[in-house]
DOFI-681315 format. One record per residue (C-alpha): residue number from 1; residue in three letters; x, y, z. Coordinates in nm, 2 decimals, padded with zeros to 4 digits. Example, Ala and Ser with C-alpha at 12.3 -4.5 7.8 and 13.67 -1.06 7.14 Angstrom:
REM DOFI-681315
resi, resn, xx, yy, zz
1, ALA, 01.23, -00.45, 00.78
2, SER, 01.37, -00.11, 00.71
REM end
This chain:
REM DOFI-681315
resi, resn, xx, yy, zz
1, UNK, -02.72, -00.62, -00.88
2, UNK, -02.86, -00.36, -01.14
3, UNK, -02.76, 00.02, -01.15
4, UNK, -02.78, 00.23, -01.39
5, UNK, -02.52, 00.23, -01.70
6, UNK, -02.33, 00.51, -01.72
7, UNK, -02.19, 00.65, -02.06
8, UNK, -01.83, 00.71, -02.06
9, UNK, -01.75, 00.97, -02.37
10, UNK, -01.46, 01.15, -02.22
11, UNK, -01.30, 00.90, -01.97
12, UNK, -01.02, 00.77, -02.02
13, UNK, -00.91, 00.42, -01.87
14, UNK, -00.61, 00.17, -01.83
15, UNK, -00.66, -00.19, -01.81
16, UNK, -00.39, -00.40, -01.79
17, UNK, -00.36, -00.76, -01.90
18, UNK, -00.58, -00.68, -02.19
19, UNK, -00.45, -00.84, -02.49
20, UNK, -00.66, -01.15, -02.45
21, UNK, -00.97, -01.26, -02.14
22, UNK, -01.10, -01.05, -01.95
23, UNK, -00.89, -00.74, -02.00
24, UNK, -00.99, -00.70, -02.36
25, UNK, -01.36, -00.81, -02.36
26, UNK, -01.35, -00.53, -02.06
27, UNK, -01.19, -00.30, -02.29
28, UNK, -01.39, -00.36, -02.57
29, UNK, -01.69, -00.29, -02.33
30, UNK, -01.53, 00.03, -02.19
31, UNK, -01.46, 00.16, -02.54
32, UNK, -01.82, 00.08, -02.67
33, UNK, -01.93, 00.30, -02.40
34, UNK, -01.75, 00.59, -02.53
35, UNK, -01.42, 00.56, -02.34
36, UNK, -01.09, 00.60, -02.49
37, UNK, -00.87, 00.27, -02.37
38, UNK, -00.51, 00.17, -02.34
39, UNK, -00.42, -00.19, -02.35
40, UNK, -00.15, -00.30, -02.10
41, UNK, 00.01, -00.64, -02.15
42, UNK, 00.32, -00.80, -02.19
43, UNK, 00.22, -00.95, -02.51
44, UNK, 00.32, -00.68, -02.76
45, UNK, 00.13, -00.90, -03.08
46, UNK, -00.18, -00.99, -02.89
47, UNK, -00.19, -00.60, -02.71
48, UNK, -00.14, -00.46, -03.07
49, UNK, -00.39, -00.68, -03.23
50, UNK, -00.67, -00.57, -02.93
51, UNK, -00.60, -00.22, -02.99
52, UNK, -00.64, -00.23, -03.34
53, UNK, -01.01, -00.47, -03.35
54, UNK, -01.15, -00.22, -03.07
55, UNK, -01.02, 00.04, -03.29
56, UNK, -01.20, -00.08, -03.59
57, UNK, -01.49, -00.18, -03.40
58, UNK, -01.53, 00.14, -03.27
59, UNK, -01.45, 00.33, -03.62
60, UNK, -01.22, 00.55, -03.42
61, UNK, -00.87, 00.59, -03.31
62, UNK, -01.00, 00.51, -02.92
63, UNK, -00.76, 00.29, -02.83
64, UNK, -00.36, 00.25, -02.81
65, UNK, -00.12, -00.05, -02.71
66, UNK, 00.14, 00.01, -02.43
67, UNK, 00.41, -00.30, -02.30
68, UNK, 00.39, -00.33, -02.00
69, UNK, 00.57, -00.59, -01.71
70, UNK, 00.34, -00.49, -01.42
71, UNK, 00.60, -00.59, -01.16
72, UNK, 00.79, -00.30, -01.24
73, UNK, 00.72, 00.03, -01.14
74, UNK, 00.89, 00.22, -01.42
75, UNK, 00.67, 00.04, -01.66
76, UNK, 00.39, 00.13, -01.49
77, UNK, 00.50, 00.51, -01.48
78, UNK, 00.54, 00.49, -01.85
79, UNK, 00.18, 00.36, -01.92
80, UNK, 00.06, 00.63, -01.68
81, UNK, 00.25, 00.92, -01.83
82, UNK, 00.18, 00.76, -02.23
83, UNK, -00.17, 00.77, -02.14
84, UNK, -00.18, 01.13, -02.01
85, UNK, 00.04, 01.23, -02.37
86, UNK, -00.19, 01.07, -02.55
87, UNK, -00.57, 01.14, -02.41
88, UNK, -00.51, 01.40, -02.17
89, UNK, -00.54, 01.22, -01.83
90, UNK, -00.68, 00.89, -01.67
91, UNK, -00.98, 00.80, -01.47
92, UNK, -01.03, 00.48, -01.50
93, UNK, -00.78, 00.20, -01.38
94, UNK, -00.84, -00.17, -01.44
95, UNK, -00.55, -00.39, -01.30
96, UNK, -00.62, -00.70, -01.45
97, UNK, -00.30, -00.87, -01.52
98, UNK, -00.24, -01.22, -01.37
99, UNK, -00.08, -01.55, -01.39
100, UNK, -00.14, -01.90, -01.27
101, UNK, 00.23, -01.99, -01.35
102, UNK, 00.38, -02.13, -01.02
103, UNK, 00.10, -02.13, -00.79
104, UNK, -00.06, -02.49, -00.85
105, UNK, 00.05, -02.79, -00.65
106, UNK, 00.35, -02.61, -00.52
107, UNK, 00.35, -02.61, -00.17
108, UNK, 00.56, -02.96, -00.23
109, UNK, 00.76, -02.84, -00.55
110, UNK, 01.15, -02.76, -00.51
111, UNK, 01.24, -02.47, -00.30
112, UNK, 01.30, -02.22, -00.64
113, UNK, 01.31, -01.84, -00.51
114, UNK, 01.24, -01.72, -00.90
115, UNK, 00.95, -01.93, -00.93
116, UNK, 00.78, -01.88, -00.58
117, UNK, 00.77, -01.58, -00.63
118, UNK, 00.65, -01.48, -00.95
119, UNK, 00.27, -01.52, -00.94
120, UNK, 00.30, -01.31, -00.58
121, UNK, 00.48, -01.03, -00.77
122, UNK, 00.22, -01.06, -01.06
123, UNK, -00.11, -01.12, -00.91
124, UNK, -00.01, -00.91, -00.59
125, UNK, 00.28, -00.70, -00.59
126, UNK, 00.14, -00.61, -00.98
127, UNK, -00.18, -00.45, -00.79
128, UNK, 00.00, -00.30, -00.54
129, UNK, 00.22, -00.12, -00.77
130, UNK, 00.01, -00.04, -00.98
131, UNK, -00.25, 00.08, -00.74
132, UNK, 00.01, 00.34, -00.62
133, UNK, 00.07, 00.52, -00.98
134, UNK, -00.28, 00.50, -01.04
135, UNK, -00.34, 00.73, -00.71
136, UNK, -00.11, 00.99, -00.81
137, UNK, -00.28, 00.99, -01.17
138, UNK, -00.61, 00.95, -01.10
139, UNK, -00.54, 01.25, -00.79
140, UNK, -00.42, 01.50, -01.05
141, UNK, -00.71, 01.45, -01.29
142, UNK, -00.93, 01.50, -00.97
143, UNK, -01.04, 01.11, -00.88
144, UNK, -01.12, 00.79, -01.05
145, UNK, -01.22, 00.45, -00.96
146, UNK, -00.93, 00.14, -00.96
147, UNK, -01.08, -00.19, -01.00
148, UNK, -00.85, -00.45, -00.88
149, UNK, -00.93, -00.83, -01.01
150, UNK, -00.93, -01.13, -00.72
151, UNK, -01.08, -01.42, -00.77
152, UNK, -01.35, -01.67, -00.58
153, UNK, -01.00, -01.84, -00.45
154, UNK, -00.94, -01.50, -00.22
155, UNK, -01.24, -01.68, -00.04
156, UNK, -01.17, -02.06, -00.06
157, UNK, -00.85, -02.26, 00.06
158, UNK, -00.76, -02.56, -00.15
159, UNK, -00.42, -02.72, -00.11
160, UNK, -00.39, -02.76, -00.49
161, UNK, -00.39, -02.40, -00.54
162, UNK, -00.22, -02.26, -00.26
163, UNK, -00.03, -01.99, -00.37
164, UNK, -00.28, -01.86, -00.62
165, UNK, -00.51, -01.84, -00.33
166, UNK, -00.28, -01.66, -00.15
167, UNK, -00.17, -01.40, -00.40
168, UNK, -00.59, -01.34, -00.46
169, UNK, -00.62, -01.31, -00.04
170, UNK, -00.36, -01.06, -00.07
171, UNK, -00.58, -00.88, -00.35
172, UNK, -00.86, -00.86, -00.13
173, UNK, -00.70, -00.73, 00.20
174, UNK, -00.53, -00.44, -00.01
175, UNK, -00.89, -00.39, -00.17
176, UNK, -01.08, -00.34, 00.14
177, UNK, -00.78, -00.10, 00.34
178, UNK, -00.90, 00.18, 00.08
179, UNK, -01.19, 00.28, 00.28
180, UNK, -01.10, 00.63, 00.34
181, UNK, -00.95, 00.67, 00.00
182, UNK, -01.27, 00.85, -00.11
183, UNK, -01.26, 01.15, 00.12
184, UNK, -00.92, 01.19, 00.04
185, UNK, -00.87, 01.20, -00.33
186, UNK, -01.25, 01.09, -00.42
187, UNK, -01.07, 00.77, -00.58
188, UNK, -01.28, 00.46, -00.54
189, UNK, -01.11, 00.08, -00.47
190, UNK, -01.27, -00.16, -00.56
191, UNK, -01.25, -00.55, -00.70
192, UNK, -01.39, -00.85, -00.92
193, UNK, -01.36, -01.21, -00.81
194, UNK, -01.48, -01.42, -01.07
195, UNK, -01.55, -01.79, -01.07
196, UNK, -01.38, -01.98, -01.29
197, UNK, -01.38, -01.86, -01.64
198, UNK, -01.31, -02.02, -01.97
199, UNK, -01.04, -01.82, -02.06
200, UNK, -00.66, -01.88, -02.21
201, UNK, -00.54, -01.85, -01.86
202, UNK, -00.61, -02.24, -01.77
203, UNK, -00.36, -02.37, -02.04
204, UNK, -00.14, -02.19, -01.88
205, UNK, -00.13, -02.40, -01.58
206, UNK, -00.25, -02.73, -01.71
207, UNK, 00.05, -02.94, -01.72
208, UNK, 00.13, -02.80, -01.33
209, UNK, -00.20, -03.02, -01.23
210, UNK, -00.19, -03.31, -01.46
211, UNK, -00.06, -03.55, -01.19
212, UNK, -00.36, -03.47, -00.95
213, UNK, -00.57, -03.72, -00.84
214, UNK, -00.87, -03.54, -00.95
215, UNK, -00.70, -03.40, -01.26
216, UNK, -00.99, -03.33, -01.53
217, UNK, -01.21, -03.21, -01.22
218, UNK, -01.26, -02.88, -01.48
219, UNK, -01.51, -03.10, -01.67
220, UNK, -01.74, -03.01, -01.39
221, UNK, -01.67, -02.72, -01.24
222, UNK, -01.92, -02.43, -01.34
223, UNK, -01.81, -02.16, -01.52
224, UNK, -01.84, -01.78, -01.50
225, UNK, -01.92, -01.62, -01.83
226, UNK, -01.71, -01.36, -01.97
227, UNK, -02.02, -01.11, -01.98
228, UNK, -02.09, -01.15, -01.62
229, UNK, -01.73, -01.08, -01.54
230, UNK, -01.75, -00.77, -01.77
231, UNK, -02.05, -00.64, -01.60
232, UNK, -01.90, -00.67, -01.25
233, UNK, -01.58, -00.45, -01.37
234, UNK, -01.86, -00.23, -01.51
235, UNK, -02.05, -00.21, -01.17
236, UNK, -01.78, -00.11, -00.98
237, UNK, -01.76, 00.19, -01.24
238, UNK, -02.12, 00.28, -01.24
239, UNK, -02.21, 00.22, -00.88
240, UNK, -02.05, 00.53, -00.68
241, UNK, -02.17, 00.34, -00.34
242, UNK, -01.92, 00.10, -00.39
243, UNK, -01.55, 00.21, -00.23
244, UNK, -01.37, -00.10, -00.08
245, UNK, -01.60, -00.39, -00.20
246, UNK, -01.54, -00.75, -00.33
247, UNK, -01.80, -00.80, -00.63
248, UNK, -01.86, -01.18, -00.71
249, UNK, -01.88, -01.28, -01.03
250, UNK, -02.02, -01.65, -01.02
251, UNK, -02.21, -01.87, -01.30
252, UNK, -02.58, -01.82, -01.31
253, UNK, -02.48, -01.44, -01.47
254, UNK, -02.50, -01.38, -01.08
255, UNK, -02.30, -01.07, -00.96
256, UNK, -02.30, -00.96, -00.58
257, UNK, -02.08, -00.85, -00.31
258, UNK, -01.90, -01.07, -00.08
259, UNK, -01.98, -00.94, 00.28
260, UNK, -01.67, -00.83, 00.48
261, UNK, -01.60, -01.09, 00.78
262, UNK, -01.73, -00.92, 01.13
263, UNK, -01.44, -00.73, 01.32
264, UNK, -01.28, -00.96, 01.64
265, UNK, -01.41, -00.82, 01.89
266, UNK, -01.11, -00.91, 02.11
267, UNK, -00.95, -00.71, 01.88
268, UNK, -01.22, -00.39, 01.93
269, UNK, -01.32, -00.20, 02.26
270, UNK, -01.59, 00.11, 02.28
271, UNK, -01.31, 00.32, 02.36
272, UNK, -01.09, 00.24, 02.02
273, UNK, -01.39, 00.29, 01.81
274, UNK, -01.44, 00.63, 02.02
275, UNK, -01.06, 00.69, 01.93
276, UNK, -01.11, 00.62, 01.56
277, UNK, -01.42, 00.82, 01.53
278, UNK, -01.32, 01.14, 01.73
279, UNK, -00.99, 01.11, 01.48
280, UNK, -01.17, 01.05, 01.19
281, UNK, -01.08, 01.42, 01.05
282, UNK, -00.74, 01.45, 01.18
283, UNK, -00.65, 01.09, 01.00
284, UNK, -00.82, 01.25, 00.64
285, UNK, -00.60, 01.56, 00.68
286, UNK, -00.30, 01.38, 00.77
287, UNK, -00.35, 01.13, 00.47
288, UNK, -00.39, 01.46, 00.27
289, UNK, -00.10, 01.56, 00.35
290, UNK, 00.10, 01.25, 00.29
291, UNK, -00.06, 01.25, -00.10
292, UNK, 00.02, 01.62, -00.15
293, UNK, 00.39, 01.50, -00.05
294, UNK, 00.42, 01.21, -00.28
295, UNK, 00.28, 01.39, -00.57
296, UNK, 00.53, 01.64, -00.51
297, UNK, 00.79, 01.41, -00.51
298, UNK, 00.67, 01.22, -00.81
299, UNK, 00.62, 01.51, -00.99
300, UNK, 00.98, 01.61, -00.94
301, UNK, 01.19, 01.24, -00.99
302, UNK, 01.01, 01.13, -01.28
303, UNK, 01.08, 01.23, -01.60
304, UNK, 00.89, 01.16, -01.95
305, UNK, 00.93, 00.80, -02.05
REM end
């Protein structure tokens, strides 16, 4: 997949889980194409230390640090509004942030609330929320593109990973209900899913699998590179066709969308589609509508963080 690269001088974007894998090399990237960045992570040393080598790559004060939990939607209002103090607006949004913790070989583990549900409030509930700031930002600066990062496991099931496929599934669905998102606020949806990459993240989850019979099985499993991940955030960016799409990012520097499964057609008759289509219109204004109110309302409860 080859389009055209597009140079960013004067966008601004967000990318969050950015102080180490793909978030910074993606950052790095953004800002070498003339974007100003700011790196979201939990991490305050590794977000710090990113901000300051793309700053000094760049020669330039182009990028800032801001902590940020993204399971919680006051810090994700306090990125958003830093990020308009500091460069104006926002119009890109990378939400990047992710964890393996808990979701390997658990379906068997003990029954712990608090660690069940951690990697589905940071791989999913983190895009969700995040996904719903980033409309009302990217909706006052006039549009944007999100870019929302899945994985190859949102299209595989594999009993060792269970949860982690489940919380990337979840990614994708959310992904591909944006369809009408452009005619509404001309704000794009899109996502990644890479292959496996060699990143920091394994280590993170290495001691959940070491009892597996096929334990080591990483030795030969391919790997994505980082630059072939980079360029599929990129695509999404620089390919204005693409609203609602899973990009692959596989080994082989291969990147390419992953089709959408057909509809069931028990589930569709020629007088629904008829019903969808004559509606079409009415369902853009009423979704106007609904933006214009929760702007409003965000625009009155919040305050500057």
């Amino acid at each position: 997949m080859t389009v055209e690269e597009k140079n960013l001088s004067g966008k601004v974007a967000v990318v969050t889980g950015a102080a180490s894998g793909i978030g910074k090399a993606t950052a790095t990237a953004l800002a070498e194409r003339g974007a100003k960045v700011v790196i979201a992570d939990v991490a305050e040393d590794g977000g710090e230390a990113a901000a300051q080598e793309i700053n000094a790559k760049i020669g330039s004060h182009v990028a800032i640090f801001q902590k940020t939990n993204v399971t919680k939607y006051k810090d994700y209002i306090a990125l958003f509004q830093r990020t308009e103090r500091e460069f104006g607006g926002v119009d890109i949004v990378f939400l990047n942030a992710g964890t393996g913790k808990g979701g390997f070989v658990s379906a068997f583990k003990d029954l712990d609330d608090e660690n069940d549900e951690f990697m589905i409030n940071v791989n999913t509930m983190g895009v969700i929320k995040g996904t719903k700031v980033a409309i009302l930002h990217l909706a006052k600066r006039g549009g944007g593109v999100i870019i929302n990062t899945a994985s190859t496991g949102a299209f595989n099931a594999d009993l060792d990973i269970a949860a982690y496929c489940a919380s990337k599934h979840a990614v994708v669905g959310w992904t591909r209900s944006f369809d009408l998102l452009p005619q509404i606020a001309n704000i794009r949806v899109n996502a990644v899913c890479p292959g496996g990459v060699a990143t920091n993240f394994g280590a993170a989850i290495i001691d959940e699998m070491r009892d597996l019979p096929l334990f080591g099985r990483g030795e030969v499993i391919p790997l994505t590179k980082m630059e072939t991940v980079v360029r599929a955030v990129l695509t999404c960016i620089d390919d204005e066709s693409l609203k609602g799409e899973t990009l692959l990012a596989l080994p082989g520097d291969i990147v390419r969308a992953q089709p959408r499964p057909e509809q069931i057609p028990e589930n569709v008759t020629p007088e629904l589609i008829e019903l969808y289509t004559s509606n079409a219109s009415k369902n853009i204004d009423y979704y106007k509508g609904l933006l214009n109110k929760a702007l409003d309302k965000y625009d009155n409860s919040t305050t500057e963080v």
